[in-house]
C-alpha positions as CSV (number, residue, x, y, z in Angstrom):
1,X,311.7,41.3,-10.9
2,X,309.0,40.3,-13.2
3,X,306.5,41.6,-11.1
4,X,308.5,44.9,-11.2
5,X,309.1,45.2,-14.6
6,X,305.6,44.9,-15.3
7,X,304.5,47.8,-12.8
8,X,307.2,50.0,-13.4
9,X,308.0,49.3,-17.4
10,X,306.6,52.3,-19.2
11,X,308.4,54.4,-16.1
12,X,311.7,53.4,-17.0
13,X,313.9,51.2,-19.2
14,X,315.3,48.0,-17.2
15,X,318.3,46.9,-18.4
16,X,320.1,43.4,-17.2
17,X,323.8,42.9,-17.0
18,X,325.7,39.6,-16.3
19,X,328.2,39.8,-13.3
20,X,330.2,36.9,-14.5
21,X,329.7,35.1,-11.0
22,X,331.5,32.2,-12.3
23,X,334.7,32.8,-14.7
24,X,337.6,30.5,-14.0
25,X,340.7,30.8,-15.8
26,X,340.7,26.7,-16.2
27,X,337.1,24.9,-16.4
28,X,336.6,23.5,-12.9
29,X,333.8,20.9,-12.2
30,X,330.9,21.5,-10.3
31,X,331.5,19.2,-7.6
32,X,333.7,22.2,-6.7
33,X,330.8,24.1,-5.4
34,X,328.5,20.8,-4.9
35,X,328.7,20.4,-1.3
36,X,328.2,24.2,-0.6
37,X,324.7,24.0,-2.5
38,X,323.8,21.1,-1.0
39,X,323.4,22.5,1.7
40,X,322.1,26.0,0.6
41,X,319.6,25.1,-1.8
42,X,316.7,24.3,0.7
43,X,317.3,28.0,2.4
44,X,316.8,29.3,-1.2
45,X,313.5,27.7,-1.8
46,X,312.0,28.8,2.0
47,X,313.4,32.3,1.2
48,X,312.1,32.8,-2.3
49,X,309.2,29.9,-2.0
50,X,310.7,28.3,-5.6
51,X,311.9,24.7,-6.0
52,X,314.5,24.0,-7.4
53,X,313.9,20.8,-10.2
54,X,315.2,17.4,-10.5
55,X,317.5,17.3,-13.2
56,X,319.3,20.5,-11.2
57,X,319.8,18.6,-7.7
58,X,320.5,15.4,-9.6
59,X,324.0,17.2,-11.0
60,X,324.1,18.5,-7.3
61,X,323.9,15.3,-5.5
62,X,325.8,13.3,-8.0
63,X,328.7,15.4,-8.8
64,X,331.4,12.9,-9.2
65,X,329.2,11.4,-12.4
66,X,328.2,15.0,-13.3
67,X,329.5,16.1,-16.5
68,X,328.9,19.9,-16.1
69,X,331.9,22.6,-15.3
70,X,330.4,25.5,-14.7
71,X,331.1,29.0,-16.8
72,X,329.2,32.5,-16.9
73,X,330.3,33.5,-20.6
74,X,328.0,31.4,-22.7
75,X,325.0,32.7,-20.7
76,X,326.3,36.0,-20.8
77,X,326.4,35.9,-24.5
78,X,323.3,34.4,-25.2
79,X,321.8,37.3,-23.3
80,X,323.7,40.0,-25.2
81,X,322.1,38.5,-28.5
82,X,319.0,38.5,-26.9
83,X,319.3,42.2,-25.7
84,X,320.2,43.2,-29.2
85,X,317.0,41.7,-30.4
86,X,314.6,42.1,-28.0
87,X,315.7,44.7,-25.8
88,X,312.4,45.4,-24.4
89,X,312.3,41.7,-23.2
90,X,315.7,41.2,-21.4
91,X,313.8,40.2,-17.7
92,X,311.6,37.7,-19.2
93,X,314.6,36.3,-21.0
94,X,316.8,35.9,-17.7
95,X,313.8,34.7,-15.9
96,X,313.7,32.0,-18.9
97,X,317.3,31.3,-18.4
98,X,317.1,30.7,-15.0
99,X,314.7,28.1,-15.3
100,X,316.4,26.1,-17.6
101,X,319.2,26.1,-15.2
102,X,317.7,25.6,-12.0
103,X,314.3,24.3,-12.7
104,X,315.4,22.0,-15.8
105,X,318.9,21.2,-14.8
106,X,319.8,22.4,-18.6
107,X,324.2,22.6,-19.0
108,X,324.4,26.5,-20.0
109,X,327.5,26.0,-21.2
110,X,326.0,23.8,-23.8
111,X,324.7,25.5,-26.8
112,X,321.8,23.5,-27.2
113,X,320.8,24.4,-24.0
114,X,319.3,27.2,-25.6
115,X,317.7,25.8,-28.6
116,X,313.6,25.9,-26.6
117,X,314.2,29.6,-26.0
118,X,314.8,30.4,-29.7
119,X,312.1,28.7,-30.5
120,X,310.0,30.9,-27.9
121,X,311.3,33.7,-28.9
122,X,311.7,33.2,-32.7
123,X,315.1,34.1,-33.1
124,X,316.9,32.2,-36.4
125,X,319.3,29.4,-35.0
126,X,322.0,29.8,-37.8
127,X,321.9,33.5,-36.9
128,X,322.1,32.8,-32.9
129,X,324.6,30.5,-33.3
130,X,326.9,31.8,-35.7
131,X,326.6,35.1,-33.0
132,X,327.2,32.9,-29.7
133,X,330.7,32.0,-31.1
134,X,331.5,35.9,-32.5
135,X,334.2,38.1,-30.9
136,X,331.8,40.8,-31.0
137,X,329.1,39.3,-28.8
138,X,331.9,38.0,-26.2
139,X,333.2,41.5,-26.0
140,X,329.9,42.6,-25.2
141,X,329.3,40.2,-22.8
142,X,332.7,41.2,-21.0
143,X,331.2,44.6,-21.5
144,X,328.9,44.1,-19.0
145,X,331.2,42.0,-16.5
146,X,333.0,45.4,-16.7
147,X,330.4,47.8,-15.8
148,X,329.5,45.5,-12.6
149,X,333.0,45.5,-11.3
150,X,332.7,49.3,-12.0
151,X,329.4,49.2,-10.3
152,X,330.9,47.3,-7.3
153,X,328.5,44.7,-7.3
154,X,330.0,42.3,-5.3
155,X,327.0,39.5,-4.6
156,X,324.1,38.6,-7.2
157,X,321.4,39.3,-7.8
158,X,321.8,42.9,-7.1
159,X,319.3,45.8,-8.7
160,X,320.4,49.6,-8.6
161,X,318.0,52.8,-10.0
162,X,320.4,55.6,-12.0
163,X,319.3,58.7,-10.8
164,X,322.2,60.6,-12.9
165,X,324.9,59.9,-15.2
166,X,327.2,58.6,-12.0
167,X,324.5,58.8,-9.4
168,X,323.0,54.9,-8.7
169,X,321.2,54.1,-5.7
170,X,321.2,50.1,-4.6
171,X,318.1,48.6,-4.1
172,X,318.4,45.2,-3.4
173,X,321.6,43.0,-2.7
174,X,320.3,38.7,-2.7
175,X,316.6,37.9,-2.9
176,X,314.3,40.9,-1.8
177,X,310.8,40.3,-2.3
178,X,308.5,42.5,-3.9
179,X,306.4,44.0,-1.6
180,X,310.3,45.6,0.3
181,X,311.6,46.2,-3.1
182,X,308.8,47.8,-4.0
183,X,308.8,50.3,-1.0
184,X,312.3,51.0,-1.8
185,X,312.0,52.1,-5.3
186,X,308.5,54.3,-4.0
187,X,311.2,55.5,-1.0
188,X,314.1,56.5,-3.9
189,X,311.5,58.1,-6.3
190,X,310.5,60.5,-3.6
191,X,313.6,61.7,-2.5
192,X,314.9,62.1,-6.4
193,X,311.6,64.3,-6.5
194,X,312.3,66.3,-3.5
195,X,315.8,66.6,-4.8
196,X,314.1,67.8,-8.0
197,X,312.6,70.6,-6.4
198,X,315.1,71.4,-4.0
């Protein structure tokens, strides 16, 4: 997606939404899920050719001493902030948040699991803060767990193109690299031109 946004950034806007994968009623530990990536993480990193880091698979292969129970909301908040700041930035932001998950083994339902990025990005931590535990920015990031259920995205990630106001096509559902994703948004952008001149 980075590689994407970069070619295709003064084309169009990209905008990121959070699906809210991971929203149960009660927190539930991850040992819940453990075994499962246990044995899916390896297919991940021949797929996508990224590893996943240390302090990750530690939580993964130790999950009766793991402390984490994980929760999509904080994350999903942090990136509504974000958005509102930096809206022109939200794919290098997710990218960042994605590696301190998987590549740092940082809790993101921790709020100093964010502290680095505002740093990085400069954003004031009383400010950030005081906003990751607002109303508002939770019923933004429910916002956007809304819009993917309308969207029917059922698996993550998943990238569509809007064509129209109701008009989305689907572009990639999982991992698609970027040579095939690329093909398919040069495929879509012809046919909305021929539809153009139809």
């Amino acid at each position: 997606m980075q590689k994407i946004n970069e070619q295709y950034k003064d084309l169009w806007h990209i905008e990121v939404l959070s699906g809210g994968m991971i929203l149960p009623e009660q927190p539930v530990p991850l040992k819940a899920t453990a075994t499962y990536i246990q044995g899916a993480y390896k297919n991940i990193e021949t797929l996508t050719g990224i590893k996943f880091g240390e302090d990750y698979l530690w939580h993964i292969f130790h999950p009766d001493e793991s402390d984490w129970f994980p929760h999509s909301e904080k994350a999903a908040i942090a990136l509504s902030i974000f958005k509102e700041i930096y809206p022109e930035r939200q794919i290098e932001f997710i990218a960042d948040l994605q590696k301190a998950l998987f590549k740092e083994g940082r809790d993101l339902t921790d709020n100093e699991a964010y502290r680095h990025l505002l740093e990085k990005y400069a954003i004031d931590a009383t400010t950030f803060y005081g906003q990751l535990s607002s109303e508002d920015f939770k019923e933004k990031a429910k916002y956007d767990f809304t819009l993917c259920k309308q969207l029917k995205v059922t698996g993550y990630p998943q990238l569509l193109l809007q064509a129209g106001e109701t008009h989305f096509y689907l572009l990639a559902k999982g991992y698609t690299g970027f040579e095939m994703l690329n093909q398919r948004i040069a495929s879509v952008l012809e046919e909305i031109k021929v539809k153009g001149n139809a």
